[in-house]
Phi, psi and omega in degrees: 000149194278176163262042173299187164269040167241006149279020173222016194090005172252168221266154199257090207284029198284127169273162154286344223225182145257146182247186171331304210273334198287297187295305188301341161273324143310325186271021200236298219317135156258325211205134182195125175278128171235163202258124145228189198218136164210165164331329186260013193145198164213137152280132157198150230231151192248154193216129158236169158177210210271145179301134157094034173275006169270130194244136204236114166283332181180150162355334201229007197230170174160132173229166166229172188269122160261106189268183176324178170198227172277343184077020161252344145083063179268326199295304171304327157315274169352288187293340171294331172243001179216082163331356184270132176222150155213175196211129213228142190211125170250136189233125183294127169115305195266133197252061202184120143287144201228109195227115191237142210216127165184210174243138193226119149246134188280128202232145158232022178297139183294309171281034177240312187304288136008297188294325211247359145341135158244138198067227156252014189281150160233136173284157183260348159203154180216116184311129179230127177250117179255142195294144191218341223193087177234122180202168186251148169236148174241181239264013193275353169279352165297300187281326137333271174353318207036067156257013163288335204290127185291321196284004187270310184001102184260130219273096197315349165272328181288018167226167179307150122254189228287343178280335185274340171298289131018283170286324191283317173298342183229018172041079160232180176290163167291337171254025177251016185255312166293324165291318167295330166261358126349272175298291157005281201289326173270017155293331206275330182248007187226329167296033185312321173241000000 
């Protein structure tokens, strides 16, 4: 059996299409890892923003803004030559994955662009997937996991950080590693777009 939702007893639904419940969880989403594909491997990148930055166009479509990242822009590369994509959505808190499977076009339509702004940001481009593949996993990989769980918290001195990594890959001093995770922590949380 799959880790599907017919592991708690619900019924083991794969759709074509999006539905109510199908929206109403979008419109909760914060946070999804997404799948492309190219000739060379596969990827995947994890995308957030404030709930319901995901947009569901008709039954058969949903798109998002693609904002910066790490700047390597593997998706977009990927999707100029193999359109198969998925994007796994995780809800904090919530004991349940939400998983879409389809075809991704990189999109620059102004309405569309226009639909997936946040604010006054506008994206320069946005992904739009029409859906081929919609289903709920239920939670038990979470609940392994304890990853809601405070006491799973990991206790951020007991790892490398991201500036001595940094520093150690590009053979710099030890005393550019505080200055990189400076900079780091205030990037991570305030250059968002």
């Amino acid at each position: 059996m799959s880790e599907t939702m017919s592991s708690s007893g619900a019924a083991d639904d794969v759709m074509d299409h999006l539905i109510d419940f199908h929206e109403a969880y979008l419109k909760v989403a914060t946070f999804f890892c997404l799948a492309t594909g190219s000739d060379k491997g596969l990827d995947a990148s994890p995308r957030g923003g404030p709930a319901g930055f995901v947009h569901m166009l008709d039954p058969y479509r949903l798109a998002f803004a693609d904002w910066p990242g790490n700047n390597r822009i593997e998706s977009l590369h990927n999707l100029q030559h193999d359109q198969r994509i998925g994007l796994l959505f995780l809800f904090p808190g919530l004991e349940v994955f939400l998983r879409i499977n389809g075809r991704g076009r990189i999109s620059t339509d102004p309405d569309i662009l226009r639909r997936v702004s946040e604010g006054q940001r506008m994206a320069k481009t946005a992904i739009v997937v029409a859906v081929e593949e919609v289903l709920f996993h239920c939670g038990k990989a979470i609940n392994r996991a304890k990853l809601w769980s405070d006491a799973s918290h990991i206790d951020r001195r007991s790892l490398p950080t991201t500036g001595q990594m940094i520093a150690s890959l590009a053979k710099l001093g030890d005393g550019q590693a505080a200055q990189l995770d400076e900079h780091y922590n205030q990037a991570v949380r305030t250059d968002l777009y």
